[in-house]
C-alpha positions as CSV (number, residue, x, y, z in Angstrom):
1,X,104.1,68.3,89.8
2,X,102.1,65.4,91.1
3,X,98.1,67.9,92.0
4,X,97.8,68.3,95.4
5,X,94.5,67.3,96.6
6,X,92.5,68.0,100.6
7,X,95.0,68.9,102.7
8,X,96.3,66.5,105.5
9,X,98.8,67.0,108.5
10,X,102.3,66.9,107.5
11,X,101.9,66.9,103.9
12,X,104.5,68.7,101.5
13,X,104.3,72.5,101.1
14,X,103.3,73.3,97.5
15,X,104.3,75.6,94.7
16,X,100.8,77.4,94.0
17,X,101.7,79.3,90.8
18,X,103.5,75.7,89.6
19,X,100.1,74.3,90.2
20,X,98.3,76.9,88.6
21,X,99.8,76.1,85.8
22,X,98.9,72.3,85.8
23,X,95.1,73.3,87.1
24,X,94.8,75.3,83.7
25,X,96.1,72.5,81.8
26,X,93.0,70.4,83.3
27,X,90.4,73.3,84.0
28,X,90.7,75.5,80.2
29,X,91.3,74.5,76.3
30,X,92.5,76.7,73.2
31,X,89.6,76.6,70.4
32,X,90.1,78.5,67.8
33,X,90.9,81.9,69.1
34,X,89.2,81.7,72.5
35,X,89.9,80.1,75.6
36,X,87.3,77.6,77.0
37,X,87.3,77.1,80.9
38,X,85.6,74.8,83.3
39,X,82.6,75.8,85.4
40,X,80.4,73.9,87.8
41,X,77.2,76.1,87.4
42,X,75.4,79.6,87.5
43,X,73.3,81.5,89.9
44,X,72.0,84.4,92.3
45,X,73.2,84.9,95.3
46,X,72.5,87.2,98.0
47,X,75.7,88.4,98.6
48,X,76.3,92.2,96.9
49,X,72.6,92.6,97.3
50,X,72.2,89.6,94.7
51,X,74.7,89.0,92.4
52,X,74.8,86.3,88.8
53,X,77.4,84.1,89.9
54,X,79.9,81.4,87.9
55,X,81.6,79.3,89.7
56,X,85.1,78.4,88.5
57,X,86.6,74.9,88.7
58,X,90.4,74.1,90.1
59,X,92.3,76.2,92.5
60,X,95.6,77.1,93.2
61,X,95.6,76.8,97.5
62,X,94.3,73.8,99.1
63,X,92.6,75.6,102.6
64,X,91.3,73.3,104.7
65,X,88.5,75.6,105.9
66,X,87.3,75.8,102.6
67,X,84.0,75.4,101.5
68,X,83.6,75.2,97.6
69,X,82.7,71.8,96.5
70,X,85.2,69.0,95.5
71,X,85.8,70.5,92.0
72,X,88.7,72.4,93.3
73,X,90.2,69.5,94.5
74,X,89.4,67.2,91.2
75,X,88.8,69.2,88.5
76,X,89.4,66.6,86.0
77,X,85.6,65.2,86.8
78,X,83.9,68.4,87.6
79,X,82.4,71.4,85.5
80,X,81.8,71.5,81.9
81,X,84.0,73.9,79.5
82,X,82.2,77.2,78.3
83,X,84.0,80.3,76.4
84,X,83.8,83.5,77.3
85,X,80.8,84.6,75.5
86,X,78.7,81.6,77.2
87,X,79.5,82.9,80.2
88,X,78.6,86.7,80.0
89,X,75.0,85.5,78.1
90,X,74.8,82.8,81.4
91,X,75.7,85.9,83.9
92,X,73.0,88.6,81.8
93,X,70.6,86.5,81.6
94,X,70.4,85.9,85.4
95,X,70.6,89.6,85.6
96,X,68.0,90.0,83.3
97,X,65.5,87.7,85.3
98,X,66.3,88.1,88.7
99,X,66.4,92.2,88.0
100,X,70.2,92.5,89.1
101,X,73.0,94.6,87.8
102,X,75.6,93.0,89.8
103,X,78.1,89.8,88.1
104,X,80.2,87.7,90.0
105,X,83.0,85.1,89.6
106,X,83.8,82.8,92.5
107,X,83.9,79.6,94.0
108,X,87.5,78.0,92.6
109,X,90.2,80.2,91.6
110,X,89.0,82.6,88.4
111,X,92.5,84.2,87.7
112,X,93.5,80.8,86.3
113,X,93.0,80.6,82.5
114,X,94.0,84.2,82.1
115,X,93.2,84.3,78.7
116,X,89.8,83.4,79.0
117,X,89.1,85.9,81.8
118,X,90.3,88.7,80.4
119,X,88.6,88.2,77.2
120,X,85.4,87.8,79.6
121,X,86.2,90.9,81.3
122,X,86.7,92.5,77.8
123,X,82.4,91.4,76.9
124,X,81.2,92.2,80.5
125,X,83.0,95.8,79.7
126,X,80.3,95.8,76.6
127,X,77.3,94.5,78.3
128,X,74.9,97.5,79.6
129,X,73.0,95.2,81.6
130,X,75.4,94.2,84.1
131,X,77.2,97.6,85.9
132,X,79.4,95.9,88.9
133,X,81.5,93.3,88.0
134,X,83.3,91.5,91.5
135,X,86.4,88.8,90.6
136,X,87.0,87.6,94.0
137,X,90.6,85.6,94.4
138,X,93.6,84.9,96.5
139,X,95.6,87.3,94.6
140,X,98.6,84.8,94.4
141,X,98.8,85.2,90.1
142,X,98.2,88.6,90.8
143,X,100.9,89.5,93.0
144,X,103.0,87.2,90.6
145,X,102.6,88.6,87.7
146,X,101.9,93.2,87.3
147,X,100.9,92.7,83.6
148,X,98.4,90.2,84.6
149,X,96.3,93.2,86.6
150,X,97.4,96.1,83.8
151,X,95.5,93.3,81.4
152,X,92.7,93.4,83.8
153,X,92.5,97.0,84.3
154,X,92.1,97.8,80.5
155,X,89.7,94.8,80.0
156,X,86.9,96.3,82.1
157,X,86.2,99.4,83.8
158,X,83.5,97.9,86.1
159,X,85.7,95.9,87.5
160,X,85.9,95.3,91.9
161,X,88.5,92.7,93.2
162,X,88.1,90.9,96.2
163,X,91.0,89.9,97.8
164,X,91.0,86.9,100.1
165,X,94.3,86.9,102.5
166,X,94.2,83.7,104.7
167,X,96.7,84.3,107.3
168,X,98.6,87.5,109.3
169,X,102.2,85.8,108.7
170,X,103.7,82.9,106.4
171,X,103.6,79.9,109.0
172,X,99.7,80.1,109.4
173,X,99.6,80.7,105.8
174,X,101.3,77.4,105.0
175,X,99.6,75.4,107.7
176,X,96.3,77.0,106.0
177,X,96.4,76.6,102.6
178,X,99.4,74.2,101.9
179,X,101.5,76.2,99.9
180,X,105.1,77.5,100.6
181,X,105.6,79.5,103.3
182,X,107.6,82.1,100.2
183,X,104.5,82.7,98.6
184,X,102.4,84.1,101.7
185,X,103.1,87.8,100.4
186,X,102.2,87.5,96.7
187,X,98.3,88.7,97.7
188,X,99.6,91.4,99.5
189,X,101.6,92.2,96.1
190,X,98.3,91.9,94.2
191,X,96.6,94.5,96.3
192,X,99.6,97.0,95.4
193,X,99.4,95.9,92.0
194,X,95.8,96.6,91.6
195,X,95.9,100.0,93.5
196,X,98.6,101.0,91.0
197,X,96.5,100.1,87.9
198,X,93.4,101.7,89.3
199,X,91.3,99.0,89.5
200,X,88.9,99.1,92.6
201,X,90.1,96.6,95.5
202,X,89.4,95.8,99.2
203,X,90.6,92.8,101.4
204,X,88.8,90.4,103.3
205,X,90.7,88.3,105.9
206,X,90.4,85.0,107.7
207,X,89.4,86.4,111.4
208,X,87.8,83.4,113.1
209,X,88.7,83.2,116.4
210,X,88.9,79.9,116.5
211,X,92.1,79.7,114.7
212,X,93.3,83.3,114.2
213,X,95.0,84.6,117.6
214,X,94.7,88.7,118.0
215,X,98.1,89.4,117.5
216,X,97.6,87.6,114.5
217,X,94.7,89.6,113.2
218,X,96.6,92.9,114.4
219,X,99.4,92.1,112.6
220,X,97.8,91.5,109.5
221,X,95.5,95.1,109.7
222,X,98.6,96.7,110.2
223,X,100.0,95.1,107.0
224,X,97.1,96.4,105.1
225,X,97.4,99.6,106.3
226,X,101.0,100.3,105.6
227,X,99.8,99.6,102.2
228,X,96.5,101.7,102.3
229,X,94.6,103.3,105.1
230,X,91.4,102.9,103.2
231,X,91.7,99.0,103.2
232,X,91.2,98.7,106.4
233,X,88.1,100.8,106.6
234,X,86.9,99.1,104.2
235,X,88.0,95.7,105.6
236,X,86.2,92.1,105.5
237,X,86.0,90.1,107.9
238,X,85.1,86.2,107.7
239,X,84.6,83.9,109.8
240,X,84.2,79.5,109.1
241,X,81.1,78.6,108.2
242,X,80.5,74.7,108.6
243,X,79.4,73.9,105.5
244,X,79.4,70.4,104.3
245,X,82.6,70.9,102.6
246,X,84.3,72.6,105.1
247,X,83.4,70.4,108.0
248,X,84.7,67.6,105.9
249,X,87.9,69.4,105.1
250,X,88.5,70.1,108.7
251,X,88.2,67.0,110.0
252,X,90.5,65.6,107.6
253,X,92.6,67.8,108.8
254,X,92.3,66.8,112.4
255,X,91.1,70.3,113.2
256,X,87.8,70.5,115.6
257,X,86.3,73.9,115.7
């Protein structure tokens, strides 16, 4: 498939695991028996009380309210290729000197290049400095794939997942993010997934009012609750912030908020 890049008005729905699949063959390499993947830098952040965070290259959805940096959309020129091991020492030593316990993986889409994230997940697992671990994604190779999370759940037991849900029901979800309208349940299948496996989870969800209606929002809370009560009580909610990205993904869109 030809990559998608920032979404536009009209423009083709998308398979996002088919694309998955090309962004790992851009975003991660096989040497010798690891997996090297792409990442645009390391740092502290305030969010989870400061957390070390890598930040992934390439994505998998193309949101137009987005705001991590162009590398999702052209990860061919951004990010430089680290294994696993890099990673963890990048992540402990930023624990180490900014006095945190608390890792994070963000800003693309970290579930591509499974083999290099679970064998991350497998070193975090070992390293006593770092206690929390937080993968935060948009579930869709979760939901795909069950052996995927079971991989995930015997990799690290200080393992939290964020789950990122964009829309309350497949039209908004395909107007959002560009990909198929089919797919839209798939992070509501990784949510199962990792509740079955026993791997910490909670949800956050897109509740802007700007574009999200309430009936939209209510339908999506009651989705989540069908599934689990506790998700809801334990619910995120987000709002758009106008970062420079974001702004300049939503006006290529055409959308004024």
């Amino acid at each position: 498939m030809q990559m998608p890049r920032e979404l536009r008005p009209g423009q083709p729905p998308f398979n996002p695991i088919e694309l998955s699949y090309v962004t790992e063959k851009i975003v991660a390499k096989d040497q010798k028996h690891t997996q090297l993947r792409k990442y645009t830098h390391f740092r502290v952040v305030r969010f989870y009380r400061g957390a070390a965070t890598a930040f992934t290259v390439g994505c998998n959805l193309r949101c137009f309210f987005c705001w991590s940096p162009r590398a999702r959309d052209y990860p061919e020129i951004y990010g430089k290729y680290y294994a696993p091991k890099e990673v963890v020492d990048k992540l402990t030593e930023l624990c180490r000197t900014y006095s945190t316990t608390r890792a994070r993986l963000s800003g693309g889409e970290p579930t591509i290049a499974r083999k290099h994230l679970v064998e991350l997940l497998k070193l975090i697992d070992e390293e006593r400095r770092i206690e929390l671990f937080i993968l935060e994604t948009n579930g869709l190779l979760l939901g795909y794939d069950q052996s995927f999370v079971k991989e995930l759940a015997n990799a690290c037991s200080k393992l939290v997942v964020r789950v990122s849900i964009k829309a309350g029901n497949p039209r908004e979800f395909q107007r959002r993010t560009g990909s198929a309208e089919e797919f839209y349940w798939l992070p509501f299948q990784a949510v199962e997934h990792l509740i079955r496996e026993g791997v910490r989870v909670y949800v956050a969800i897109l509740i802007d009012p700007r574009l999200v209606t309430v009936d939209e929002r209510r339908s999506l809370i009651s989705k989540l609750a069908s599934i689990d009560p506790r998700l809801v009580r334990e619910l995120e909610e987000e709002t758009i912030e106008l970062f420079p990205e974001a702004r300049r993904r939503l006006e290529l869109y055409g959308v004024k908020l």
